[in-house]
N, C-alpha and C positions, 0 to 999 in steps of 0.2 A: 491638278487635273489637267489633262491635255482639252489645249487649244478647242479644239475638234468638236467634244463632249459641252464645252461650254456654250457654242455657237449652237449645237442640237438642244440641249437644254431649255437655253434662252428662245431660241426661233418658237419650241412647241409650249412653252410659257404663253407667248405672247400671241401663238396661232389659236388658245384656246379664250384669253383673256378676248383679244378680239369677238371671237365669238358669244363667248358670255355678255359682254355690252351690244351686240348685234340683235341676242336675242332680246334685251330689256328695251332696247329699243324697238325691236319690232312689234311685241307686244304694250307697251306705251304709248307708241303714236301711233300704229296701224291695224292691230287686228282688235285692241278693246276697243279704239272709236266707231273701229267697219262695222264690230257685232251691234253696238248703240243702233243700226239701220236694220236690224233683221225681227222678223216675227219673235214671237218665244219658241214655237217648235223650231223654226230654223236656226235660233241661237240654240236650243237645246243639240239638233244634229250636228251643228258645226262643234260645240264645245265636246261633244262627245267624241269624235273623232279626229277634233286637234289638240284638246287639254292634255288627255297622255301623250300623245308626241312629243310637243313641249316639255312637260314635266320630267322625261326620259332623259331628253336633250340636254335642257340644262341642268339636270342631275350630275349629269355624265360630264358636259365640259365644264362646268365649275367647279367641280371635283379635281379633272383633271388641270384646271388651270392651278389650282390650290400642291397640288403634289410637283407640278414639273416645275412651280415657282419655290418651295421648297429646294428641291432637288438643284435649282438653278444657283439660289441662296449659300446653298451648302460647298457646293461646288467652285462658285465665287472667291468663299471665304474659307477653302481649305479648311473646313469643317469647324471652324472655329466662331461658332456663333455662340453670341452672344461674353464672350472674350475677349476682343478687341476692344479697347480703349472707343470711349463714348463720343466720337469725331461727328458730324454734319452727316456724312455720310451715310452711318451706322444708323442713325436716331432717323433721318427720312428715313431709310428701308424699315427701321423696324418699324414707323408710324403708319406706311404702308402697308406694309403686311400686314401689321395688326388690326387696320382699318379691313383690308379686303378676307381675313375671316371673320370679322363681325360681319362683314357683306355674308360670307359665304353661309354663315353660321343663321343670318337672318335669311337667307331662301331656303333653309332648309326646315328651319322652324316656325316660318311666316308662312311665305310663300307656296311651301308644297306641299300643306295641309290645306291651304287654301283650294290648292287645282286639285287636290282627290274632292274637296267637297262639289265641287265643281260640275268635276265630272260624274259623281255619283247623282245630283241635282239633274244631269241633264240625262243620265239612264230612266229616271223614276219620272221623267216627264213623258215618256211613252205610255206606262199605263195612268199616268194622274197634269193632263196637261195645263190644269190650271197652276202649276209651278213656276209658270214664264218669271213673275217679280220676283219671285226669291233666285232666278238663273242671273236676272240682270242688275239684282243688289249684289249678288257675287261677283260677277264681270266688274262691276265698277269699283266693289273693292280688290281686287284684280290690278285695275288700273294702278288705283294709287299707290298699291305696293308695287307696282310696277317702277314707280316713277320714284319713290324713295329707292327702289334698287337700283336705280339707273342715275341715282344724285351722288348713294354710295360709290358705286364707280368710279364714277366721274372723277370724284375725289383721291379714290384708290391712284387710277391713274395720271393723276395730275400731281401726286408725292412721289410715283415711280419715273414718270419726266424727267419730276428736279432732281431724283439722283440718278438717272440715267447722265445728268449734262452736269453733276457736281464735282 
């Protein structure tokens, strides 16, 4: 693969991955603690017109960090995955990778069933507002998937480090 292709690759790998832990972090430390201070109708308004945004968002770039990390892999290793001789190298990438789609795999089957209920929770509290506690058991379970996403991560990238400097 030319030079070129590698460096676009890698660059939009890592401009999504970034983004992917930007979002677990924004929602673990600042919008689940903010909503803990709001009414039920105002956690309902807010969750209803920020749960899908998010939801979209990180749909969107954890998908695309998942494909262009792919594409990046592929391109690295002259197509030759999983071929190579089982070196240091080989075994961190594939531990990470295979960590960051169990990440990916867990926001899509945790996580994003979570924010449709969410958001559905906070439509039905316009005509039934006594919903507030069942909004803000959701938010905090929210949270904490929040923050096992953001452990996952973590770890994601703290294997892609060691073989980035191996």
């Amino acid at each position: 693969m030319s030079g070129e292709l590698l460096i676009i690759l890698g660059w939009l790998h890592v401009f999504f991955a970034v983004c992917w832990i930007g979002g677990a972090v924004l929602v673990a430390f600042v919008i689940e603690p903010a909503s803990r201070r709001l009414s039920p109708q105002s956690l309902a308004e807010f969750a209803k017109r920020y749960i899908p945004l998010v939801g979209k968002f990180m749909g969107i770039i954890t998908s695309l960090t998942i494909l262009f990390g792919a594409l990046f892999y592929y391109s690295i290793t002259d197509g030759r995955i999983l071929t190579d001789p089982a070196g240091q190298w080989n075994l961190i990438m594939y531990a990470g990778a295979s960590l960051g789609l169990i990440t990916y795999v867990f926001g899509m089957v945790v996580m994003l069933p979570l924010a449709k209920r969410i958001e559905r929770v906070s439509q039905n509290m316009g005509s039934n507002p006594s919903g507030g506690g069942r909004m803000e058991e959701l938010m905090v379970r929210m949270s904490r998937t929040s923050l096992v996403d953001l452990i996952l991560l973590i770890a994601v990238y703290t294997l892609m480090e060691i073989a980035t400097y191996y």
